[in-house]
C-alpha positions in Angstrom: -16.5 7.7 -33.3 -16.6 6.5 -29.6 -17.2 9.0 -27.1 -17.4 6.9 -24.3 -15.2 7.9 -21.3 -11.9 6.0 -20.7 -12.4 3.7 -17.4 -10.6 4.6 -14.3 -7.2 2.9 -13.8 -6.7 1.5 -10.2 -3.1 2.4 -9.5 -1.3 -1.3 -7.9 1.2 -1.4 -5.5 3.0 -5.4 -4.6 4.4 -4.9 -1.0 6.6 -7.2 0.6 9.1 -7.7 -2.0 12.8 -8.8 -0.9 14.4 -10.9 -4.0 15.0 -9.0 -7.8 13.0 -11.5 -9.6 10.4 -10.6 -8.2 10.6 -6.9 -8.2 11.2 -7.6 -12.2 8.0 -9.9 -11.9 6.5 -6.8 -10.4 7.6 -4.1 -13.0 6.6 -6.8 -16.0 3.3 -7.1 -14.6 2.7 -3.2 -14.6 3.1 -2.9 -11.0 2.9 1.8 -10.2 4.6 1.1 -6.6 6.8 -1.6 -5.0 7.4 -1.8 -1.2 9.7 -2.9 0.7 9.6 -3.8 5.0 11.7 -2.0 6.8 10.3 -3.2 9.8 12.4 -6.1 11.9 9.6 -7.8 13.3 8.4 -8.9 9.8 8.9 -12.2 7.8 9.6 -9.3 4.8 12.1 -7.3 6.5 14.7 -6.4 4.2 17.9 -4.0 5.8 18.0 -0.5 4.6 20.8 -1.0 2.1 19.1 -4.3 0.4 15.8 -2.1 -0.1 18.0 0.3 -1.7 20.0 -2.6 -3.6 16.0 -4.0 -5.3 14.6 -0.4 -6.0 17.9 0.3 -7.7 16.3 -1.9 -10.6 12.9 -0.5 -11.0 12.7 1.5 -14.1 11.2 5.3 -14.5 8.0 6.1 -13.6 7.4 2.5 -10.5 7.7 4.0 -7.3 9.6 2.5 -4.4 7.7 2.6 -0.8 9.9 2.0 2.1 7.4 0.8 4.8 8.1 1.4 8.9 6.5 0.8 11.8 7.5 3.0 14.8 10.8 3.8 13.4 13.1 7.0 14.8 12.9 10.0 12.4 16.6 10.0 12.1 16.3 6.3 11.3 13.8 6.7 8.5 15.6 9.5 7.2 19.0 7.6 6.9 17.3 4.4 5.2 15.6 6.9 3.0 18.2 8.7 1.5 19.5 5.8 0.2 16.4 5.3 -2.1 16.0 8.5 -5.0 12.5 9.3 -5.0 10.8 6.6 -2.4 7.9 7.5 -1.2 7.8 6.3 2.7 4.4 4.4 4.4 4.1 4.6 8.4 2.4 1.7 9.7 3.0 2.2 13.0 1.3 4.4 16.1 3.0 7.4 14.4 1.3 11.0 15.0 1.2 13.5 12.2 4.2 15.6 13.7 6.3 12.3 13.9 5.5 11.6 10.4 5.7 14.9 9.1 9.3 14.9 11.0 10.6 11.9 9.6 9.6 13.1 6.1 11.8 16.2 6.9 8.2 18.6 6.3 7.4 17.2 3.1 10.6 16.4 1.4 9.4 12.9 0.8 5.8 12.0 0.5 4.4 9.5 3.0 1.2 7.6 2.9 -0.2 7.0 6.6 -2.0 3.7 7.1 -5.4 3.2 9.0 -5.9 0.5 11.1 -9.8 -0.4 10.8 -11.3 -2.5 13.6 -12.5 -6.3 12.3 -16.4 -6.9 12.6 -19.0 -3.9 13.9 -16.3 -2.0 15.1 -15.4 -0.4 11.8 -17.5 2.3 12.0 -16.5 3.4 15.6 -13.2 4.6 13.8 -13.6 7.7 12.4 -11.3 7.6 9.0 -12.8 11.0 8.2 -11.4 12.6 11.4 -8.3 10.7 10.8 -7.5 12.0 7.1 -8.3 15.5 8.0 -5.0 14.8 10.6 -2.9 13.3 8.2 -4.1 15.9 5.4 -0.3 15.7 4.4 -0.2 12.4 3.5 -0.1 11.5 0.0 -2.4 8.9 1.1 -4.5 6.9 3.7 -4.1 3.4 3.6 -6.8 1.4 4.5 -5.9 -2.2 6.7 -7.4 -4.7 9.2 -6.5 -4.2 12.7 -5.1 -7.1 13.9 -2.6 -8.2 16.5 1.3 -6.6 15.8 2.0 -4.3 12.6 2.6 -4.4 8.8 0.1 -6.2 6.3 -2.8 -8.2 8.2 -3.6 -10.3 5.1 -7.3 -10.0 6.7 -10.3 -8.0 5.1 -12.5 -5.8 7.2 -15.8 -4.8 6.1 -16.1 -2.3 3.2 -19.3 -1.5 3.6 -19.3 -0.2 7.0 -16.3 2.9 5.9 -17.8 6.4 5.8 -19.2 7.1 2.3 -16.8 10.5 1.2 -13.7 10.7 2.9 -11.6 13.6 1.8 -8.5 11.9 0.5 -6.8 9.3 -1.6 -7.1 5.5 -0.7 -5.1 2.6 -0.8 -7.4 -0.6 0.0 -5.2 -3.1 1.5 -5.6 -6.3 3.9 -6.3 -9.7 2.4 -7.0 -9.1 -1.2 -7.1 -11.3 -3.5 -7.7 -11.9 -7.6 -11.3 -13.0 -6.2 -12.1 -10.3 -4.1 -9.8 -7.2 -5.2 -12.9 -6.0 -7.9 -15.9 -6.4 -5.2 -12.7 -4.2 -3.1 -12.6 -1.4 -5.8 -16.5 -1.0 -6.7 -17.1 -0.5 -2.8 -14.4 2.3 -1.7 -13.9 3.8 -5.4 -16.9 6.0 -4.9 -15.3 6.9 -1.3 -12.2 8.5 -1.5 -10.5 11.2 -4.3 -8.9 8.2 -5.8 -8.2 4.6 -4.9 -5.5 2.4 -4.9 -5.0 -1.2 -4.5 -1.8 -3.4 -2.0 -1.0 -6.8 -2.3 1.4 -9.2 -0.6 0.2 -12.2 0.8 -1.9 -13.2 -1.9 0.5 -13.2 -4.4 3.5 -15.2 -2.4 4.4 -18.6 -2.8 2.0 -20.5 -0.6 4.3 -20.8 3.2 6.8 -18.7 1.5 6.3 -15.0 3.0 8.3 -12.8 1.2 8.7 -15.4 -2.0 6.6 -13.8 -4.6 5.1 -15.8 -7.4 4.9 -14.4 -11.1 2.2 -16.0 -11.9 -0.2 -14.8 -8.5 0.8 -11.1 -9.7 -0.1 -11.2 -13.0 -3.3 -12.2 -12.1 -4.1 -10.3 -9.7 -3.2 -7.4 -12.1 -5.4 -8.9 -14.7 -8.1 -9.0 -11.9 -7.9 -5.1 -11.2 -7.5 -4.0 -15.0 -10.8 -6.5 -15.5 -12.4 -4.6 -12.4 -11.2 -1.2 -14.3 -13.4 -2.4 -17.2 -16.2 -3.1 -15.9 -17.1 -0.3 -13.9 
């Protein structure tokens, strides 16, 4: 008999998605989360009603994530309603009261993301502090900060985050199949749970938005084989 413990399983999430092959490439892949821009400004940016068109395909049990950035509450809540059981991501400047008002106090879940400086900077932001003011989030979302909003497709340094940080984590910003297990075996240890994002790195190369099959599944197979192994 085998008594060894079951490994962890990272929970995925494949952002960006705007076409229904790929969120079908998504689901077959074993995708927990697909998200979808609802932020103009992006090369994602899918209108309210074709977000609500794609996560009218996902199956029970993938959750859609309808992702703003600086959006009216009243504008989050219409685009929201049209989507049973989304789960909504603020990737703006938002303050806890303007998320916790556009998530009408909890009716929907929101995950808050965290914009961490590139280079030595990291550690002057203080991701423990900022948790404890989202403590209503389903989740802090870890990116790069770079110049505008949405995904940064960049990496910051890991290493440099604060070692126990009282809340789930979602590692995002430039990982990759080649880099997403180094990602989970440095903030695993950090958080309550971790997470994993991806959009650029599995996109048709110049295609943002145009997901590939192929890039998902193995970048899947790269987080299961991280799963493993630790």
């Amino acid at each position: 008999m085998n008594d060894s413990p079951l490994p962890l399983r990272t929970r995925i999430k494949i952002c960006g998605l705007t076409r229904e092959q790929d969120v079908d490439a998504a689901v077959d892949a074993g995708a927990d989360a697909v998200g979808f821009v609802l932020y103009p400004a992006s090369a994602r940016y899918v209108t309210p009603q074709r977000a609500a068109v794609l996560a009218a395909r996902l199956p029970p049990f993938v959750t859609p994530v309808l992702l703003f950035v600086n959006a009216a509450a009243g504008d989050v809540i219409a685009a929201s309603s049209a989507v049973p059981g989304a789960c909504l991501q603020f990737h703006g400047d938002e303050t806890p009261e303007e998320c916790r008002m556009a998530a009408q106090n909890g009716l929907r879940p929101y995950l808050r993301a965290a914009r961490i400086p590139l280079g030595a900077d990291a550690p002057a932001f203080d991701l423990v502090k900022y948790a404890a003011s989202y403590a209503d989030a389903r989740a802090i979302l870890l990116d790069a900060h770079v110049e505008g909003y949405g995904g940064s497709g960049k990496t910051f340094d890991w290493s440099l985050l604060p070692p126990s940080v009282d809340a789930h984590l979602v590692l995002s910003g430039g990982l990759t199949p080649a880099n997403v297990g180094e990602g989970i075996a440095a903030l695993r240890p950090r958080g309550r749970t971790l997470a994993v994002d991806v959009s650029s790195a599995v996109e048709r190369e110049g295609h943002k938005g145009i997901k590939d099959a192929q890039k998902i599944q193995r970048f899947v197979a790269a987080v299961r084989a991280a799963d493993q192994a630790l």
